[in-house]
C-alpha positions in Angstrom: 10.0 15.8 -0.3 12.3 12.8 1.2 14.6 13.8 4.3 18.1 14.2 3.0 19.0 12.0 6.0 17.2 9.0 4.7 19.4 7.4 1.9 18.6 4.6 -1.0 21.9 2.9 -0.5 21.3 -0.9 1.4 24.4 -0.1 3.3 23.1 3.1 5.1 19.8 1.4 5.9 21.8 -1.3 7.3 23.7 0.9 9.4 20.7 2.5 10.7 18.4 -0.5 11.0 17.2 -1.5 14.8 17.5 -5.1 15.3 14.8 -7.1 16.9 15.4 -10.3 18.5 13.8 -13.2 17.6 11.9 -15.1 20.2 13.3 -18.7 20.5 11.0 -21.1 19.8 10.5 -23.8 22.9 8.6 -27.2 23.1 5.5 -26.6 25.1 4.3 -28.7 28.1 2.4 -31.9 27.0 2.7 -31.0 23.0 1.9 -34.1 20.8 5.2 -35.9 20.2 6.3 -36.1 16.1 5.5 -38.2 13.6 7.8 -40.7 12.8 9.5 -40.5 9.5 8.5 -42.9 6.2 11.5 -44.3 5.9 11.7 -45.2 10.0 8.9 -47.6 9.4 10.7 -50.2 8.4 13.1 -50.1 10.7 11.3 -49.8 13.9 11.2 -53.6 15.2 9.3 -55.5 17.9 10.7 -56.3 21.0 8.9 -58.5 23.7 5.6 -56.0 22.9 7.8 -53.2 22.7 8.6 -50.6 20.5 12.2 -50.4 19.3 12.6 -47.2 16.7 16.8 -46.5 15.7 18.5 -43.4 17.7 17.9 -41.2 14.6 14.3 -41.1 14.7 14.6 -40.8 19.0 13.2 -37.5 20.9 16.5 -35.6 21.2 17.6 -36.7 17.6 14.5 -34.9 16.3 15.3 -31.8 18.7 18.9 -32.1 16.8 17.4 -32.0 13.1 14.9 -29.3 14.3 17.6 -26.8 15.6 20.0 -27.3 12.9 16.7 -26.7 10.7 16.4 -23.0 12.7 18.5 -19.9 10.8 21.6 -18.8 12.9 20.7 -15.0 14.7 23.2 -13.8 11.5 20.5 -15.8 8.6 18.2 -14.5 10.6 19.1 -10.8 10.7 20.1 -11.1 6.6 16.5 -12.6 5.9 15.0 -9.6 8.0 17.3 -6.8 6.2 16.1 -8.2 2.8 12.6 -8.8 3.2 13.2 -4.5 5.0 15.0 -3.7 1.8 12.0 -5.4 -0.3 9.8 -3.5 1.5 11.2 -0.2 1.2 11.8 -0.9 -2.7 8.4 -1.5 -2.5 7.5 1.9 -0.3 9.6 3.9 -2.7 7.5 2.9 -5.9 4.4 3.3 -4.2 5.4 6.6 -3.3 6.5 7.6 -7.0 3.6 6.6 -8.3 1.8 8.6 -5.9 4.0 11.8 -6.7 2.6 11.0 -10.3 -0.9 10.6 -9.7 -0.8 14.1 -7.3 1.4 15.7 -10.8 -1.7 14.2 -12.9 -4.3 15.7 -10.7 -2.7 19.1 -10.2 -2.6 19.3 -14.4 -6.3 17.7 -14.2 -7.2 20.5 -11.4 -5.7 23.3 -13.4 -7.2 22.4 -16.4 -10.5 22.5 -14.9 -10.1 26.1 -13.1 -9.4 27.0 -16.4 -12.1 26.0 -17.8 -14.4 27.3 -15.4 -13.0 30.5 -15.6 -14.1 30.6 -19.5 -17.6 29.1 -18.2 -17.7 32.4 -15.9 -17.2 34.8 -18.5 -19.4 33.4 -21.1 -21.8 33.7 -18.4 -21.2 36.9 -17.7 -21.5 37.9 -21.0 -24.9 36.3 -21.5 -25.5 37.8 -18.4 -24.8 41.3 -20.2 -26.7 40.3 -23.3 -30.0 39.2 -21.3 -29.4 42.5 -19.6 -29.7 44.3 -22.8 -32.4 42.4 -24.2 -34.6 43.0 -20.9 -33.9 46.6 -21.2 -34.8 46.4 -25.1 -38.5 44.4 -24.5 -39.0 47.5 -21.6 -38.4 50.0 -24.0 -40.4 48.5 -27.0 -43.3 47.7 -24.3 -43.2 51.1 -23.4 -43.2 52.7 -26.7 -46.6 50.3 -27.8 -48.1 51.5 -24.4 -47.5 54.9 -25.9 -49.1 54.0 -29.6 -51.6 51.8 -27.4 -53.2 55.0 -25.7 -52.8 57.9 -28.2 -54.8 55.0 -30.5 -52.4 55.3 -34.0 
């Protein structure tokens, strides 16, 4: 049986949802710089043996592109409350079908006891009938020990 306090609605399992921050992601110590871009190729141009690439493809410009690139904490936090509400969607059919298989094997079990109750009394009723037979042989063996010794 569910808890009546958990609900199916996405608002409630907002409401109760604990919210994890995210870890922000920093440029390590001595990381390889990025690649340059395609299209920067042909503009980078040669200065006196040096390297001139536009401001768009500098350092801090890539920094720029790669934190408007990262969700807001609010994208974030939607993202993470779907993928939770995929997941329990997910929980909750795994769970029906495993109500189902445990209705299937209850009906399989009972069936079975049932069944092996009739397997006990026909037993027990060749068990009676073996019985009977036994004491039938010992009372025919008896009676041609009898005709045996008087010598009919």
């Amino acid at each position: 049986m569910i808890p009546s306090d958990l609900s199916d609605s996405p608002a409630a399992a907002a409401a109760s949802a604990l919210v994890i921050p995210f870890p922000v992601r920093a440029k390590r110590a001595g990381s390889r710089p990025q690649r340059l871009p395609r299209r920067a190729a042909g503009a980078v141009t040669v200065q006196n043996s040096r390297v001139i690439a536009p401001d768009w493809c500098s350092p801090a410009a890539a920094d720029v592109r790669v934190a408007a690139a990262d969700p807001s904490p609010e994208q974030r936090l939607n993202r993470a409350l779907s993928s939770l509400n995929v997941a329990l969607a997910e929980q909750r059919s795994a769970v029906a079908a495993w109500r189902d298989g445990l209705v299937t094997l209850r009906t399989t079990t009972a069936r079975l006891s049932e069944s092996l109750q009739r397997y006990r009394v026909n037993l027990d009723k060749l068990n009676d009938s073996v019985s009977k037979l036994g004491d039938n042989a010992r009372s025919l063996e008896t009676l041609a020990d009898g005709v045996a010794a008087t010598g009919d």
